[in-house]
N, C-alpha and C positions, 0 to 999 in steps of 0.2 A: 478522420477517424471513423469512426463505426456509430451508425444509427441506432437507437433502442427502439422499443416499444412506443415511449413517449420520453423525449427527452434525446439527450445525445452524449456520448465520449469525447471530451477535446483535450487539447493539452492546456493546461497550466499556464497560467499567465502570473507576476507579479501582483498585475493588480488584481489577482483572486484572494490573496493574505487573508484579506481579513476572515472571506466565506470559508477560508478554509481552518482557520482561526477557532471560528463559529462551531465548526463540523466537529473539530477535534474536542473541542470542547463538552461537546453532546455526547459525542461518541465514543473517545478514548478518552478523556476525563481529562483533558489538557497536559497531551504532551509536550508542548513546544509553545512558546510565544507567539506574538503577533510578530515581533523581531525574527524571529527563528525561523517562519513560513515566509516571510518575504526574503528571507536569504536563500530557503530553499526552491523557493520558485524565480530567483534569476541569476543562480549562481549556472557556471557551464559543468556539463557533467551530471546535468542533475533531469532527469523523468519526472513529470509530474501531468495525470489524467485525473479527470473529473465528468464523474456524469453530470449533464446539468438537466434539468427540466425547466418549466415555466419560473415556478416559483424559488428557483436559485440552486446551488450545492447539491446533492442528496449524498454524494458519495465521488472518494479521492485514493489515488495510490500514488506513492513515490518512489524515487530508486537514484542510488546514487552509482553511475558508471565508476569503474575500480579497476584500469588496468582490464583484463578480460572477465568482470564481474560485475553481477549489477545488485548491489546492497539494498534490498526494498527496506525503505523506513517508516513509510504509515502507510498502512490500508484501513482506510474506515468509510463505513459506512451508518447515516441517519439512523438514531435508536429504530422512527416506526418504520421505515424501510429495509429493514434486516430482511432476511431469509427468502429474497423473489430475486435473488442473483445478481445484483447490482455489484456485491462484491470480487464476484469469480471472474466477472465478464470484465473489472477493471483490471485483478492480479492477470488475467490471460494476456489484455494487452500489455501492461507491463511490462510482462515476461515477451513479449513481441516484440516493443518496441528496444528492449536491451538487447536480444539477441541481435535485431538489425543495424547497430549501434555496436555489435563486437561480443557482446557478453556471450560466452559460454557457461557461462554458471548465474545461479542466482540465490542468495543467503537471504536468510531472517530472522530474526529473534520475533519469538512468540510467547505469552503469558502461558505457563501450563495446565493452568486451570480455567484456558479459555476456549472448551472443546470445540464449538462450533469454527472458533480460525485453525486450532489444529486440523480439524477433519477437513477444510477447505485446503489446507497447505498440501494436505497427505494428496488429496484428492487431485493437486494441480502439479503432482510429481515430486515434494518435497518431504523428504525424509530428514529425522533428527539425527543430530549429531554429535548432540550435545548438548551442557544444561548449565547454565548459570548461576546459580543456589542465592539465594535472597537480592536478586538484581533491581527488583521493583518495590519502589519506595512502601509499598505495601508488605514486603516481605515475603514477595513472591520469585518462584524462578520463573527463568525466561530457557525457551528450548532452543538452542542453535538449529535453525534448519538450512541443506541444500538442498539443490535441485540443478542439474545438469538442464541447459535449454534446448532445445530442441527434440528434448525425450519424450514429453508429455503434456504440452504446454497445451 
């Protein structure tokens, strides 16, 4: 994978569950199990990248390949680690490694009142398409977004 600054891009292991567990916890408020991440880290068909540095996790994105689609299902990154690119640089690869993998497309459901992952989605080619009306348990929508790969990735 791809070198950082400090730290590095790898894929996903099984036994990363739990750090990612961790992450999602922090970060998206607990989407998924400890059950749910270790299915999704060793099921086939399934992306999963992690920057790691010294001190463990900072930041994960996943994708479930679909026929010629690749379904990102979390992108998160560490609360104090927001905003120095750790997120863009993991959706880029993503969108990389789906395209090399078949995908011509790539979809995702977004919070709408989560400006800073809209504006990164807009910004890595993903336009909405659509909208969910109270999808999250909070009573929030979710925006359907594509993105054609190889457009803008």
């Amino acid at each position: 994978m791809s070198e950082a600054a400090s730290g590095s891009v790898r894929a996903l292991r099984a036994t990363d569950a739990a750090a990612c567990h961790q992450l999602d916890q922090a970060a998206l408020g607990g989407l998924w199990s400890l059950a749910q991440w270790q299915r999704e880290l060793s099921e086939p068909g399934r992306i999963g990248l992690g920057h790691v540095e010294h001190h463990g996790l900072i930041a994960l994105a996943c994708g479930w390949l679909v026929v010629d689609e690749l379904h990102i299902t979390a992108v998160a990154v560490a609360p104090e680690r927001r905003r120095q690119g750790h997120g863009r640089q993991l959706l880029v690869a993503l969108m990389e490694e789906g395209r090399a993998s078949g995908a011509r497309h790539a979809t995702l459901e977004v919070a709408s009142h989560n400006r800073a992952a809209v504006s990164l989605y807009q910004d890595c080619g993903f336009q909405t398409a659509g909208c969910r009306r109270n999808y999250y348990s909070d009573g929030g929508d979710a925006l359907i977004q594509w993105c054609r790969l190889g457009s803008s990735a």
